[in-house]
C-alpha positions, 0 to 999 in steps of 0.5 A: 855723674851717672858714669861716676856713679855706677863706675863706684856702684860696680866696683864695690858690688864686685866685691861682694861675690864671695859674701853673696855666695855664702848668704845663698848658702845659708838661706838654701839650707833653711828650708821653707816649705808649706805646711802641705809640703810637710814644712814649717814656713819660713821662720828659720829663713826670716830669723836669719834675715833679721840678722842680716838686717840687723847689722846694716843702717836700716831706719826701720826693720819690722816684722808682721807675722800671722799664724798659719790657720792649718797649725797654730804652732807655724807662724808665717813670717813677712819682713819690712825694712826701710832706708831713709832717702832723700826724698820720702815722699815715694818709697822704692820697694823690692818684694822677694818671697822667702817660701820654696817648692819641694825639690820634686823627685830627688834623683833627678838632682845631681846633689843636696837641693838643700846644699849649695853646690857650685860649679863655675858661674853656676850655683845650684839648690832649691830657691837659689833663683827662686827666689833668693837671688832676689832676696840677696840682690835687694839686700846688696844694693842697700849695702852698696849705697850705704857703703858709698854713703848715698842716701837714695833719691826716694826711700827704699824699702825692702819686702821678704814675703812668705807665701808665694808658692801657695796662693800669698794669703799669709804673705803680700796679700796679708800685708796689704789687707792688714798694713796697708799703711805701708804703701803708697799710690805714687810708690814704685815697686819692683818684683824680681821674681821672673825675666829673661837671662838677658836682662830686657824684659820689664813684666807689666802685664798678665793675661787673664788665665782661663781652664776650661773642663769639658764633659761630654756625654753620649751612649755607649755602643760596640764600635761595630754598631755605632748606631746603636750608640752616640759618640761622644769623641767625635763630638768633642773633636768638632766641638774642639775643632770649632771652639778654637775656630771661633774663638780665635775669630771673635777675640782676635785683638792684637797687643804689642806689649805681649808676645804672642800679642792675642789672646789663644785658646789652646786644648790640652789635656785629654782624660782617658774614655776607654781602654779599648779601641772597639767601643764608642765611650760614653763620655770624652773628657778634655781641657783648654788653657786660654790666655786671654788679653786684659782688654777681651771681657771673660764674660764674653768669652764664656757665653761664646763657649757655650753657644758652641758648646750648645750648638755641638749638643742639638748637632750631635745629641750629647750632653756638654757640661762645662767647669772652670777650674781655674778663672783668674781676671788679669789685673790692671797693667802697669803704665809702659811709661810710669816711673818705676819702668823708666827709671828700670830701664834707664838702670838696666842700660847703665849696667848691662848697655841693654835697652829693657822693654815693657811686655806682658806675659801670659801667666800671672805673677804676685805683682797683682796683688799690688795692681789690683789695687791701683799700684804700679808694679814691675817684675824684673830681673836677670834669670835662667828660668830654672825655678822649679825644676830639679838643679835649679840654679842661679848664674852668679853674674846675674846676681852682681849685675840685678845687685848694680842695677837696685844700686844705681836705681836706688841712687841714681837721680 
């Protein structure tokens, strides 16, 4: 049965290359920026959406809008619909984000961002993988069911969120905090929002993410006469040195489900001291990016950070000041073995005869939202990992395939 499934699942969703190029075409034209990027949201792409909907046998289609604080002429759109299964004890939810990033420095782009341009297999524009593919994926899937005429085996509901690109306050995050009624703790709920272009990573966990600003203080001197100075370099070198030595050694716990599987501590940007070379500066400024596993306490790893830093300070007589400006917990991982990963994996093998596995990575998702709140989330999907960059694409493939995988998920017992 599952083989005769997705046998009629692939020959309808085959079909619908030409259908989902032309709705790419019509999300990437309505541009739905911030208002800090000089936009307006995502009104014009919701509306456009609705109508989509609106021609398909959804149960229910909602939308909850908010207004934006900043402008109360913007109004931020998020879009609910559902599809009655044969099972409504459990919804099966595919979240996409209809908000994109500024196209960044326009030469860089080979055409329009705001125009599709195809060349092969490939089609370019802003959003097309981030994150329309999956606003076309979820929404061609529930097409294709319906056209097989197979109520799916829980209901399904499908999320077009505003929001994600800036901090999600208008979108997931207000749904969840005003309509929480919408979800459910035994739902399974998918994030097409990050993968791999060969379609086997399941994301279930994130790191926490820790920034890290270091000032170092000395005096300033000639460099010729470095007694008459402290130098502040030369500590902040050791402090560096010695930081990313006992940090490594203390939180040195391994997990498999991520790769690299420890948390790391790395020093990365470094702010100028002086212009000059002949002179000791008076303050050396730089920075570390720790990725730190959800099992280590950041706690712990802050009062080892200023016991070094301590330590450097009575060695080298300077001044460490310490700033975060970036300290985000990781949220509870998804279970490797719950069901929305299984049934992803058991869908990915049938379409793609790939064996998907569980991982974790090392930066945060909008899957949080749901797991800080006990959900079980999933990110997948088949991408490039083009987002963001100038002549962003997406592989056409990749978006029959996702489009196979929902189906025969949604269908399939």
């Amino acid at each position: 049965m599952s083989a005769k499934l997705a046998h009629a699942i692939s020959s309808i969703v085959d079909k619908y290359r030409n259908d989902m190029i032309e709705m790419q075409r019509e999300l990437t034209k309505r541009v739905a920026l911030d208002p800090q990027y000089g936009g307006r949201g995502e009104m014009e792409k919701a509306a456009y959406i609705l109508s989509m909907l609106k021609e398909m046998s959804f149960t229910d289609v909602r939308l909850f809008s908010v207004k934006d604080e900043r402008d109360n002429s913007i109004e931020r759109p998020n879009i609910v619909a559902k599809l009655k299964g044969r099972d409504s004890s459990k919804t099966i939810w595919v979240m996409s984000h209809m908000d994109v990033v500024p196209p960044g420095e326009i030469s860089k782009w080979i055409s329009n961002p705001f125009e599709i341009r195809i060349e092969g297999d490939k089609l370019f524009g802003r959003g097309v993988e981030d994150n329309q593919q999956g606003i076309v994926t979820s929404i061609f899937s529930v097409k294709a069911i319906m056209e097989l005429g197979m109520p799916p085996i829980y209901d399904v509901g499908l999320l077009f969120v505003a929001d994600e690109e800036t901090g999600n306050k208008y979108g997931i995050e207000f749904l969840l905090k005003n309509h929480p009624q919408l979800f459910r703790k035994d739902d399974l709920i998918i994030v097409p929002d990050a993968g791999l272009s060969n379609s086997t990573m399941i994301e279930v966990a994130e790191k926490s993410i820790l920034w890290i600003k270091f000032i170092v203080t000395g005096k300033q001197a000639h460099a010729s006469t470095p007694n008459l100075g402290i130098n502040p370099h030369r500590a902040g070198a050791n402090l560096i040195t010695k930081l990313d030595k006992e940090l490594h050694k203390r939180f040195n716990i391994r997990n498999k489900v991520f790769d690299p599987p420890i948390s790391t501590f790395e020093p990365t940007k470094k702010e100028q001291n002086i212009p000059n070379v002949n002179t000791i500066p008076e303050t050396d400024i730089f920075f570390f990016d720790c990725r730190i596993l959800p099992e280590v306490d950041i706690d712990s790893v802050k009062e080892t950070i200023q016991k070094v830093a301590d330590e450097i300070k009575e060695e080298y007589n300077v001044r460490v000041d310490i700033e975060f400006p970036q300290e985000v917990r990781a949220a509870p991982a998804t279970p490797t073995d719950s069901e929305v990963v299984e049934r992803l994996k058991k869908a990915i093998k049938r379409v793609y005869n790939k064996t998907a596995k569980p991982m974790g990575i090392g930066g945060g998702t909008v899957a949080a939202a749901f797991r800080n709140r006990g959900f079980n989330a999933a990110v997948w999907a088949t991408i490039e990992e083009t987002a963001h960059q100038p002549n962003e694409y997406c592989v056409i493939p990749n978006m029959i395939g996702d489009t196979k995988v929902f189906a025969y998920l949604f269908a399939s017992d």
